[in-house]
VEXDREN-2710 file (C-alpha; in Angstrom, 1 decimal):
% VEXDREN-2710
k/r/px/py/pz
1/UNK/-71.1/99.0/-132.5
2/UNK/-73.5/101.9/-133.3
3/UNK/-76.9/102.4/-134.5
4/UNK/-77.6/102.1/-138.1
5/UNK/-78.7/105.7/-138.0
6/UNK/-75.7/107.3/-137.8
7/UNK/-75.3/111.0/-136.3
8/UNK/-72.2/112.3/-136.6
9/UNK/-70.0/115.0/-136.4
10/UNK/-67.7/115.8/-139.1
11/UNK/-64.1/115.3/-138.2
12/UNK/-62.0/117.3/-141.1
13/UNK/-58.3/116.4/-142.0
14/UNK/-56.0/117.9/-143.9
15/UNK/-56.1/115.6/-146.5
16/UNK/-59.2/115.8/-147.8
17/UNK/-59.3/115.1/-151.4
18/UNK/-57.9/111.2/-151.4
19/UNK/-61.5/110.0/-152.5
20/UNK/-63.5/112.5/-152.2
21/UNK/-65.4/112.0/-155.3
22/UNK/-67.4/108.7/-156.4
23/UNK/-65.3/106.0/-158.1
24/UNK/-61.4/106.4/-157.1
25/UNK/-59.8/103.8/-159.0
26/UNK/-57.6/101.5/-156.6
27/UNK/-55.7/98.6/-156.8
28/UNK/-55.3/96.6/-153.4
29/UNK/-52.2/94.9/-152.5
30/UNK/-52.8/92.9/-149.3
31/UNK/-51.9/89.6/-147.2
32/UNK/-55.5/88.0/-146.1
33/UNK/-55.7/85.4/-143.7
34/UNK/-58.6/84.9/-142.5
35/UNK/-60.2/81.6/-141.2
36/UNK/-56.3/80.3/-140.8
37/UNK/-56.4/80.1/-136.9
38/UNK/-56.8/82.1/-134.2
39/UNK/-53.7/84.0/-134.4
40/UNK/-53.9/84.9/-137.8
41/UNK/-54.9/88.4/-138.5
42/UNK/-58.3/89.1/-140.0
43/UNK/-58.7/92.1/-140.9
44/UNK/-57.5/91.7/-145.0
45/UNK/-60.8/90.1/-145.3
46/UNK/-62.4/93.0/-143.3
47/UNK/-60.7/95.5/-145.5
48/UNK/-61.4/94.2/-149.0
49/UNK/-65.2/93.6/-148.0
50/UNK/-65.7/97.2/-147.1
51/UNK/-63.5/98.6/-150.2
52/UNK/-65.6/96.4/-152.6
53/UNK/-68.9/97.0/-151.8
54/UNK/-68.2/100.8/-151.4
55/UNK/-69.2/102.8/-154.2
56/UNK/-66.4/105.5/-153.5
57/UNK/-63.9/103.0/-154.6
58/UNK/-63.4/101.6/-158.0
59/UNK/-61.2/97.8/-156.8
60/UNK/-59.5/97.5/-160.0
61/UNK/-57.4/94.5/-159.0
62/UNK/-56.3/92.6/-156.0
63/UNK/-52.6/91.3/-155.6
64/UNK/-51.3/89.4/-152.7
65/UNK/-48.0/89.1/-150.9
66/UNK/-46.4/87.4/-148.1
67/UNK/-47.2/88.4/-144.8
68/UNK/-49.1/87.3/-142.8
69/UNK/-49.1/84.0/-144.0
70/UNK/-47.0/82.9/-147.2
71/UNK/-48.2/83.9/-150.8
72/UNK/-50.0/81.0/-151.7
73/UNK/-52.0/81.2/-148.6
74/UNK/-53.2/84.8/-149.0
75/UNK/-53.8/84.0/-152.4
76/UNK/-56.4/80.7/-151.7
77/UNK/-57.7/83.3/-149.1
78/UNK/-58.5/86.0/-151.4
79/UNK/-60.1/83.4/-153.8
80/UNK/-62.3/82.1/-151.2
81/UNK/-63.8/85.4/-150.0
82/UNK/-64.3/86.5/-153.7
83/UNK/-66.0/83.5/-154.4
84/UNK/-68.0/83.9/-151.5
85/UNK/-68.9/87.2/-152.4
86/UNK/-69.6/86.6/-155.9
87/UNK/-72.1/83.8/-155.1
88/UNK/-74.0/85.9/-152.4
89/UNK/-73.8/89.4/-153.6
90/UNK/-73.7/88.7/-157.5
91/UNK/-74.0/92.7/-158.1
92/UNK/-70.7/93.4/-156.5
93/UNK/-67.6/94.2/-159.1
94/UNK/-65.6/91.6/-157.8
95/UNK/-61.8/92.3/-158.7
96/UNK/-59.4/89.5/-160.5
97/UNK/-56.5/88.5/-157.7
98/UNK/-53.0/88.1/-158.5
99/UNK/-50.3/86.1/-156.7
100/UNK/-47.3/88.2/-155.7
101/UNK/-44.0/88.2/-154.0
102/UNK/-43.4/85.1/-151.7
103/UNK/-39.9/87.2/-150.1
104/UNK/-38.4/90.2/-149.5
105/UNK/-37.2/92.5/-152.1
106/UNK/-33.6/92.0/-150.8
107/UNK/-33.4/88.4/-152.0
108/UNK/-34.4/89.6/-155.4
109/UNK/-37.1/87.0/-155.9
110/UNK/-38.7/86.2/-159.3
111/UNK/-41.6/88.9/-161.1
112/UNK/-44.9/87.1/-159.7
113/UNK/-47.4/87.9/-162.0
114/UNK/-49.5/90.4/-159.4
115/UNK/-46.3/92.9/-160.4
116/UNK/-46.7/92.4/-164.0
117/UNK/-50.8/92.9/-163.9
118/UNK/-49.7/96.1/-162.1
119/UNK/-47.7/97.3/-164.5
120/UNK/-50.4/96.7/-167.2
121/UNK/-52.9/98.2/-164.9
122/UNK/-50.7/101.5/-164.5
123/UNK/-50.1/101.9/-168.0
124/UNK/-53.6/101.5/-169.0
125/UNK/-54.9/104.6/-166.0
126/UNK/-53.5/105.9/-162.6
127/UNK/-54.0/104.6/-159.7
128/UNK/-54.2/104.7/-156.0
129/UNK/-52.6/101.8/-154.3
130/UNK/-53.4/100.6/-151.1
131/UNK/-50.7/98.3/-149.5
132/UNK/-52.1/96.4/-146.7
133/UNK/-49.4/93.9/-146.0
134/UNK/-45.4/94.2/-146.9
135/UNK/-45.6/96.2/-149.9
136/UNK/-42.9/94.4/-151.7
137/UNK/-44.9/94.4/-155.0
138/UNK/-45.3/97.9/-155.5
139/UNK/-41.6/98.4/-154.7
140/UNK/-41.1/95.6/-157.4
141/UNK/-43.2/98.0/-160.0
142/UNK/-41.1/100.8/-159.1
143/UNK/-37.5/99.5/-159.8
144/UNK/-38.6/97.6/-163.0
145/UNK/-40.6/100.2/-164.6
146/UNK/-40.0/104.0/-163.0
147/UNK/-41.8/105.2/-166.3
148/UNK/-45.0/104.2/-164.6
149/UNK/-44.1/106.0/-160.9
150/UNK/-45.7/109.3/-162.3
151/UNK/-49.6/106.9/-162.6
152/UNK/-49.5/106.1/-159.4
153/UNK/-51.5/108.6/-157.9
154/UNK/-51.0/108.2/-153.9
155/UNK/-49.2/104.9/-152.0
156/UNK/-51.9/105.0/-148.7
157/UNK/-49.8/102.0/-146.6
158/UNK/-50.6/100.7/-143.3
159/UNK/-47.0/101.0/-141.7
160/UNK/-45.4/104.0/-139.8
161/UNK/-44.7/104.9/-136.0
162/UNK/-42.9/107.7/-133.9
163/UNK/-39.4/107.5/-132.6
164/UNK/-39.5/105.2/-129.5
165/UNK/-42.8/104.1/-129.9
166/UNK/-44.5/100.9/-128.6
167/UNK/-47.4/99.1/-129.9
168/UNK/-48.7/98.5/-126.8
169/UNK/-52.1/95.7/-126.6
170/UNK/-54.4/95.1/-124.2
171/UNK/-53.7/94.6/-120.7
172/UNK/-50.1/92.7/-121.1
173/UNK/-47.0/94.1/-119.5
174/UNK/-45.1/92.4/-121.7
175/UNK/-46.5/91.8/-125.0
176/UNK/-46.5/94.3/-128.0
177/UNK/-47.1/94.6/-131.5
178/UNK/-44.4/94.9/-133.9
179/UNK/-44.5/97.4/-137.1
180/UNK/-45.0/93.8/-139.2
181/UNK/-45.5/95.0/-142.4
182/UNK/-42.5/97.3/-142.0
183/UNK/-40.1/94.4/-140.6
184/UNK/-41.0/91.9/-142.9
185/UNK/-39.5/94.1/-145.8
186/UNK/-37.9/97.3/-145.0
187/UNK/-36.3/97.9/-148.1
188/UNK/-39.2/97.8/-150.0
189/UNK/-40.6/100.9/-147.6
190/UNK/-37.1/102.7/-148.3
191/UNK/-37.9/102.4/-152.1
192/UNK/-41.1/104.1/-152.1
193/UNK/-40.2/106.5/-150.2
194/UNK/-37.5/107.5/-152.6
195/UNK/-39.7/107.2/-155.3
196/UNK/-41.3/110.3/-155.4
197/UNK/-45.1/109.0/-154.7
198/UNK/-47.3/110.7/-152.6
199/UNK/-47.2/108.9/-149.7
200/UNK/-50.0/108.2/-147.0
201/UNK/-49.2/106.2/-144.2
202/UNK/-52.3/104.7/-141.4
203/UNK/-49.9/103.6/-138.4
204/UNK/-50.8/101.7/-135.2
205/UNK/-51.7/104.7/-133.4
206/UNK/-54.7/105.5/-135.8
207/UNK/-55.7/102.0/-136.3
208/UNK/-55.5/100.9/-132.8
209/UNK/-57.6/103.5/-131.8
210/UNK/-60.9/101.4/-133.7
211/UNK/-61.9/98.1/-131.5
212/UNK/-64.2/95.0/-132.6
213/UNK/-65.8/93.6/-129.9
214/UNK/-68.4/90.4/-129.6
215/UNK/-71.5/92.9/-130.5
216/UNK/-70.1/93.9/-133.5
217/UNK/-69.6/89.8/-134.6
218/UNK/-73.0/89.5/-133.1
219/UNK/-74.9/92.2/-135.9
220/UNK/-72.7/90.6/-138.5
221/UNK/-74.1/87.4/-137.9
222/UNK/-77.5/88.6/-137.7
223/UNK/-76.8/90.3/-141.4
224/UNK/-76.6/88.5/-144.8
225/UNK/-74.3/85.5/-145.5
226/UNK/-71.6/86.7/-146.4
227/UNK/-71.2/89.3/-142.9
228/UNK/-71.7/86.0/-141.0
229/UNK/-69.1/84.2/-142.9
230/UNK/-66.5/87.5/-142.2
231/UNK/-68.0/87.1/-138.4
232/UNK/-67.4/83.4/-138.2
233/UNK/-63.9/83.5/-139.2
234/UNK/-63.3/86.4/-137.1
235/UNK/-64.4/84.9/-134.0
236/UNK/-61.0/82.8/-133.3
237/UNK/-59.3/86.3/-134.0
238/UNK/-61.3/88.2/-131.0
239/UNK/-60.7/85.2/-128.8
240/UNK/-56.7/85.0/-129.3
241/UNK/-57.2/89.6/-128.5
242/UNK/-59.4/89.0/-125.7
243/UNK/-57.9/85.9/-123.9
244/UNK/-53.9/86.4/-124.7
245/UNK/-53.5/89.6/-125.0
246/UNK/-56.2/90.9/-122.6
247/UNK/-58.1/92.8/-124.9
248/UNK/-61.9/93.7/-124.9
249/UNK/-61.9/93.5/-129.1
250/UNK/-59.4/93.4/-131.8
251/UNK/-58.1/96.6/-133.8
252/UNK/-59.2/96.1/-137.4
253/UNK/-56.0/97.9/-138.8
254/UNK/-56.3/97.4/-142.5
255/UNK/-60.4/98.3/-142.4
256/UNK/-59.0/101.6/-140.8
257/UNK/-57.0/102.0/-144.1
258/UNK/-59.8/101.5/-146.1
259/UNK/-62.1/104.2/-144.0
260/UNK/-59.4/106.6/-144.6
261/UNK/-60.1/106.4/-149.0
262/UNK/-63.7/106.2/-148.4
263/UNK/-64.2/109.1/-145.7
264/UNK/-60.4/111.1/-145.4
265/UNK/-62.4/113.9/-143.3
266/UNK/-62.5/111.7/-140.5
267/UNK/-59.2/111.9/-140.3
268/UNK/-56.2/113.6/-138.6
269/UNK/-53.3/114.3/-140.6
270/UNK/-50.5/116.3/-140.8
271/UNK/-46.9/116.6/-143.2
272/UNK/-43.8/114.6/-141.8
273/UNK/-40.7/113.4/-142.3
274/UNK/-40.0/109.7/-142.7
275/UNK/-37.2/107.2/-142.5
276/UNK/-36.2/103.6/-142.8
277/UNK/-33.9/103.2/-139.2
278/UNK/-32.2/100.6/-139.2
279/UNK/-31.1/98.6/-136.4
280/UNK/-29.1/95.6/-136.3
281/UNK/-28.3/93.4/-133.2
282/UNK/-26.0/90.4/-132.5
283/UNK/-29.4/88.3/-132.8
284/UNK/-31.9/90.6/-133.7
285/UNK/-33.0/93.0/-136.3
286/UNK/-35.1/95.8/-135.9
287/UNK/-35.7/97.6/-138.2
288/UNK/-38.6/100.5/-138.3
289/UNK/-40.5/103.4/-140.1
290/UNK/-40.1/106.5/-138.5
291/UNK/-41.5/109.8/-138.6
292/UNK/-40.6/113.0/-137.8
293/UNK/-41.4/116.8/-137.8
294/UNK/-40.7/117.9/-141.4
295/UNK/-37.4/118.9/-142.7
296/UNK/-35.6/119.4/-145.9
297/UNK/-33.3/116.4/-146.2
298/UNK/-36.0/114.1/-145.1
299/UNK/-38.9/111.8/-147.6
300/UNK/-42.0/114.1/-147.1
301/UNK/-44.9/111.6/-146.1
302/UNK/-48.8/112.5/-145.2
303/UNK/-48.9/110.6/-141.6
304/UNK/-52.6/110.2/-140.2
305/UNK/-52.5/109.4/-136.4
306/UNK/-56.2/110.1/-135.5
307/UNK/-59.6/109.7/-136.4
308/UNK/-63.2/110.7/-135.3
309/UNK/-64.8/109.4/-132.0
310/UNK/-67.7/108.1/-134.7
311/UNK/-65.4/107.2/-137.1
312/UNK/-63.7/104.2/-134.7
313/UNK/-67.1/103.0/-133.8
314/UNK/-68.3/102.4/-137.3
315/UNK/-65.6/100.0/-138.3
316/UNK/-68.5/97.3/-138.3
317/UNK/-70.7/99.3/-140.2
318/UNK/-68.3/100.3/-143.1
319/UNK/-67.5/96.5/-143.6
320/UNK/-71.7/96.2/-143.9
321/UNK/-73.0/99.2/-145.7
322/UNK/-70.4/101.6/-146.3
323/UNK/-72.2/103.8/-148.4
324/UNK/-74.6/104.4/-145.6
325/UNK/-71.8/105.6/-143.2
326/UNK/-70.8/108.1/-145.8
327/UNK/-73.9/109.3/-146.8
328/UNK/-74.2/109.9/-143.2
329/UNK/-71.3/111.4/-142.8
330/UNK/-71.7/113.7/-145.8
331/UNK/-74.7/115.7/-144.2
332/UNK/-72.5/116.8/-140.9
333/UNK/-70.7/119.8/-141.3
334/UNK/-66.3/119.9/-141.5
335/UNK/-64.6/120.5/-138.0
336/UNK/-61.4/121.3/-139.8
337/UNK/-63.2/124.1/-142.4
338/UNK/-59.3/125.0/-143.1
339/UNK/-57.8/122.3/-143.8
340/UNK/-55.8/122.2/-146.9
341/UNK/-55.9/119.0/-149.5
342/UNK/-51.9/117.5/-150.2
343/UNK/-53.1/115.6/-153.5
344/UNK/-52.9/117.6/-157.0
345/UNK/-56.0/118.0/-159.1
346/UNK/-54.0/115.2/-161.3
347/UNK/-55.0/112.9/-158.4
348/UNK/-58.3/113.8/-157.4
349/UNK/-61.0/110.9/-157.9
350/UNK/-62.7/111.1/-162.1
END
């Protein structure tokens, strides 16, 4: 945790122009869990928090999808934040939520209504989508309507890793993180990426890099309601980083996600190549998102693998008062004056 006074230093990336201006319109496609049990992920709840009550963003809609826990789950959970939120901070543009796919794409489940919302939503103004959890319902959009693919304006997906990497955690010799969102629906990955859609992925190694400890869960329950009800439900979450896995705080992956559409300067990015590698075992399969230096046969993706010393610590912050880390933010100077933007004018922010 920082002070609320943030002095920073700017921290440039070469894709600057994701949200630079006020008002991006974005439509969320996530997996929340929060308040489930200790081992369930948190960091949905984190993530939509911070994207709402940021003025940079425009939430246009909310769909869900199975991932962490099943659809109906992160559906009830979605519901119970918003009307959390809407009772304590009435002023917020709380979005409508959508149920979505309850499979892979592979066992060609039924149109949930979240993919047919989409479709409405597309047709109606682009968008930015940001796809949180298994992004089976934006590769739903794409195969039934590819008229639409040229609306949306950029995929930004929390997903991705290096050839022979390992999600390492903590203090465990043994256990690791898996690419989750990746393995729970690789096919749905290899269909974006074939798409054509700008796509701009946050892996592990960027998100990983941000840490929630007890202090930050300790301002947050000093705060208004609704930070001490994201800090209650939280709390199991830390515990299950700090006692299993040996952790001193958890990595609030999706939040990260979110940071990188509110502030994209204080990121690291750079042009790669990316793949769906598939690997099949007698008993296991393992299959993974890889990238790669650049290269002409390969599915150009914008891979962001770093962020700002400042920009980790303020996870806490950007879930509380986002618009106070950006203002703050805003008044540093770039470190990256010459860094080039990879989104069109078409795609820049109203």
């Amino acid at each position: 945790m920082i002070p609320r006074l943030l002095i920073v230093l700017g921290f440039c990336s070469v894709l600057s122009s994701v949200s630079a201006a006020a008002g991006r319109d974005v439509w969320i496609d996530a997996d929340p869990a929060c308040g489930l049990g200790e081992t369930r992920d948190v960091d949905d709840c984190w993530a939509l928090v911070a994207a709402i009550r940021s003025s940079s963003l425009n939430v246009v809609s909310v769909s869900t999808v199975f991932g962490n826990v099943d659809a109906v789950a992160a559906a009830a959970v979605a519901q119970d934040l918003f009307v959390i939120m809407r009772a304590h901070e009435p002023n917020l543009p709380i979005p409508p939520v959508y149920s979505g796919a309850a499979e892979p794409i592979r066992l060609n489940p039924a149109v949930p209504p979240a993919v047919r919302r989409l479709e409405v939503a597309l047709a109606a103004r682009p968008l930015t989508i940001l796809a949180l959890g298994p992004p089976t319902n934006i590769a739903m959009l794409i195969e039934r309507r590819p008229d639409l693919v040229h609306r949306i304006d950029a995929i930004v997906a929390v997903a991705g890793q290096r050839p022979g990497q390992v999600f390492k955690v903590g203090s465990t010799p043994i256990l690791h993180f898996h690419d989750l969102n990746v393995r729970k629906d690789p096919d749905a990955f290899d269909i974006i990426l074939r798409s054509g859609v700008p796509v701009h992925l946050i892996p592990f190694e960027a998100g990983h890099q941000a840490m929630v400890m007890q202090s930050d869960l300790d301002f947050l329950m000093a705060s208004g309601t609704l930070d001490r009800w994201i800090a209650r439900r939280s709390t199991a979450w830390l515990g299950f980083w700090r006692d299993t896995l040996g952790a001193v705080g958890f990595s609030p992956f999706d939040t990260v996600a979110v940071t990188y559409l509110i502030d994209p300067k204080q990121y690291s990015c750079e042009p790669m190549t990316a793949k769906i590698v598939r690997r099949r075992g007698l008993f296991v399969t393992r299959d993974t998102l890889e990238v790669t230096r650049p290269h002409r046969n390969g599915r150009s993706v914008t891979y962001c693998s770093d962020l700002s010393e400042i920009a980790r610590k303020s996870m806490v912050n950007y879930v509380s008062n986002p618009d106070h880390v950006s203002a703050a933010f805003a008044r540093q100077p770039a470190a990256y004056p010459r860094a080039r933007s990879t989104l069109s004018a078409a795609q820049a922010a109203p």
